[in-house]
Steps between C-alpha positions, in 0.01 A plus 500: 500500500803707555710243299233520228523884522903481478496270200240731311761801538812262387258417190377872457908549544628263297249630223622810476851463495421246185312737354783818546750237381284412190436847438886623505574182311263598212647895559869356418367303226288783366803719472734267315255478243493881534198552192161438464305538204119561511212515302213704473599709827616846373570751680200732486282191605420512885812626549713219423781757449572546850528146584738440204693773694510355793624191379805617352554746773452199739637237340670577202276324267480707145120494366406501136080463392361455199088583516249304362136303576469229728423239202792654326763416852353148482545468137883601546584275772302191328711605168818576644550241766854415566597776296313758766569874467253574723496419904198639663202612375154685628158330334127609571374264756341306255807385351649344812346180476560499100881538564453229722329296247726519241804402751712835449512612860708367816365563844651725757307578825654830667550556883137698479288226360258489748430859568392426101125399468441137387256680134827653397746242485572149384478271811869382344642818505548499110327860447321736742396855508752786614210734457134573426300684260133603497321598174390882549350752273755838408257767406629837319303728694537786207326286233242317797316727683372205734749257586275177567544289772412141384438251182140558464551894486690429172240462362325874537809665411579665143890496515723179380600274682873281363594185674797396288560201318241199637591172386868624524590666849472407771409842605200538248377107600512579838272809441255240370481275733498779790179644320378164470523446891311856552236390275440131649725287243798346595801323391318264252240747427544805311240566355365783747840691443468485120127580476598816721807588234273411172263764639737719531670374116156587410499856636820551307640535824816258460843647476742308290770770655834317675500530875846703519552811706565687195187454361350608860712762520365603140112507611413173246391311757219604702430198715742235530490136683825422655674345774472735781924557486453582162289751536636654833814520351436645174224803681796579773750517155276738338278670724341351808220740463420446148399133561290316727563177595265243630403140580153383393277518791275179334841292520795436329787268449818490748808321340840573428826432379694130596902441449580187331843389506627329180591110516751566269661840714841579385548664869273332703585626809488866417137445360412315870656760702316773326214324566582515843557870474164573339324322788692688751379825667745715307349299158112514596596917585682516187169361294273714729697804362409407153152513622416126497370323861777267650337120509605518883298761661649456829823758331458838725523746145649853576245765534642640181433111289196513636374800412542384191236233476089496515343459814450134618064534520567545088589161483215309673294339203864372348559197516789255350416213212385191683503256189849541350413196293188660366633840440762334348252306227330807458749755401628204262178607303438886574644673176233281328243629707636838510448542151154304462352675822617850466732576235234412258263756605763792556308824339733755309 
């Protein structure tokens, strides 16, 4: 036994001296490329800004991102291919497995993969979440006088409620699909979310208003479905006591943002180490300062980061897509539904 006991420390040893070395390997290679270009990861977003920081403080890797969709950073590294401008890139969950699909994405497993959970990440390490977002309700309490607490106490209400653009966002599908999982549909079944929404259509109760903080800010919206970051972020920016913010108590969906790392990276290296960074404890604190919920929830969060967030009993109905395939299928066909199921009984 005690030779069985030595080996197992030479192995545990020998591990992690491969795994410094591949680290400060990737570090030196990182900064010779010394840029990384990103899409879809601006710097208002979950605080992405502090990590691009960090990077060049750190490393001396300049940072450059362009925003856009998920389907549009999937699009770009499809079209561009060997001619990438682009290096790393942040997709809805749900787009993971389509980058994977469509071959644009080369795997990279950081030194934190299995503090990750095995729902958020591609078992080959070529996309995985860095952080999670649950779809909440923002209420203007000005304009509401009762904020409500749940899906089905939509539908008493007389104020509006906007969910962006479904069919388009990931955002506004996600709101779908959350309310669909409140309301006992699921990931191939909508159709308890969208008779919920063309009640509401009928009401006149639908606002067509974009889900920006100036529009908050401005008192159009009254009730607004959002990732919980989202709508942290923007009541803290305005005024945290002119907004309440709130997770469905009848459920809701828990997903989140993945890195994929182009097959066709111009600095490949840069885009793995700040993979690496954003799965770190100074990346998942960086994130949790934005207001979204690290994917590895053993990070200890300052008292001040986590002050910041909703108490954990808000998120015990969430739950995380099961059936990426079927979600995927579905949301393939929800602006045609959209439009047939609700849009086409929208009052006023």
């Amino acid at each position: 036994m005690k030779h069985l006991f030595t080996a197992s420390l030479l192995t545990l040893a020998l591990s992690a001296t491969a795994q410094a070395t591949d680290i400060s390997e990737l570090e030196a290679k990182a900064r010779a490329e010394g840029r990384l270009n990103s899409v879809g990861m601006p710097d208002s977003w979950a605080n992405w800004k502090d990590t691009w920081r960090d990077l060049t403080e750190q490393y001396g890797i300049r940072h450059q991102d362009t925003d856009m969709s998920s389907a549009q950073e999937i699009a770009k590294f499809a079209a561009e291919k060997d001619n990438a401008t682009a290096d790393i890139g942040d997709v809805g969950a749900a787009f993971g497995p389509i980058a994977v699909q469509q071959g644009v994405t080369q795997p990279y497993k950081p030194s934190t993969w299995s503090e990750i959970p095995d729902w958020a990440k591609d078992e080959d390490g070529h996309w995985m979440l860095g952080y999670t977002g649950t779809i909440a309700f923002i209420v203007n309490n000005e304009l509401v006088t009762r904020a409500p607490g749940s899906w089905a106490e939509l539908r008493q209400g007389d104020y509006k409620v906007a969910l962006g653009d479904v069919g388009v966002a990931a955002q506004a599908n996600s709101a779908v699909l959350a309310a669909a999982f409140a309301l006992g549909g699921d990931e191939s079944n909508l159709a308890p979310a969208l008779n919920l929404f063309a009640e509401l259509a009928r009401q006149g109760r639908l606002s067509p208003v974009d889900l920006n903080i100036a529009n908050l800010e401005k008192g159009e919206i009254e009730l607004a479905v959002m990732w919980d970051f989202n709508a942290l972020n923007y009541r803290d920016q305005i005024d945290r006591d002119r907004f309440t913010v709130v997770i469905p108590s009848d459920g809701s969906l828990i997903s989140g943002y993945a890195t994929i790392i182009n097959k066709y990276a111009k600095h490949p290296n840069a885009a793995k180490l700040a993979r690496e960074y954003i799965l770190s404890d100074a990346g998942q604190i960086n994130l949790a300062r934005g207001y979204a919920r690290p994917i590895r929830t053993n990070v200890t969060l300052p008292e001040d980061v986590q002050a910041k967030l909703l108490p954990n009993d808000m998120y015990a109905k969430a739950r995380p897509i099961g059936d990426f395939d079927a979600w995927e299928q579905t949301t393939r066909t929800l602006s045609r539904l959209w439009q047939s199921e609700v849009l086409l009984h929208q009052k006023g």
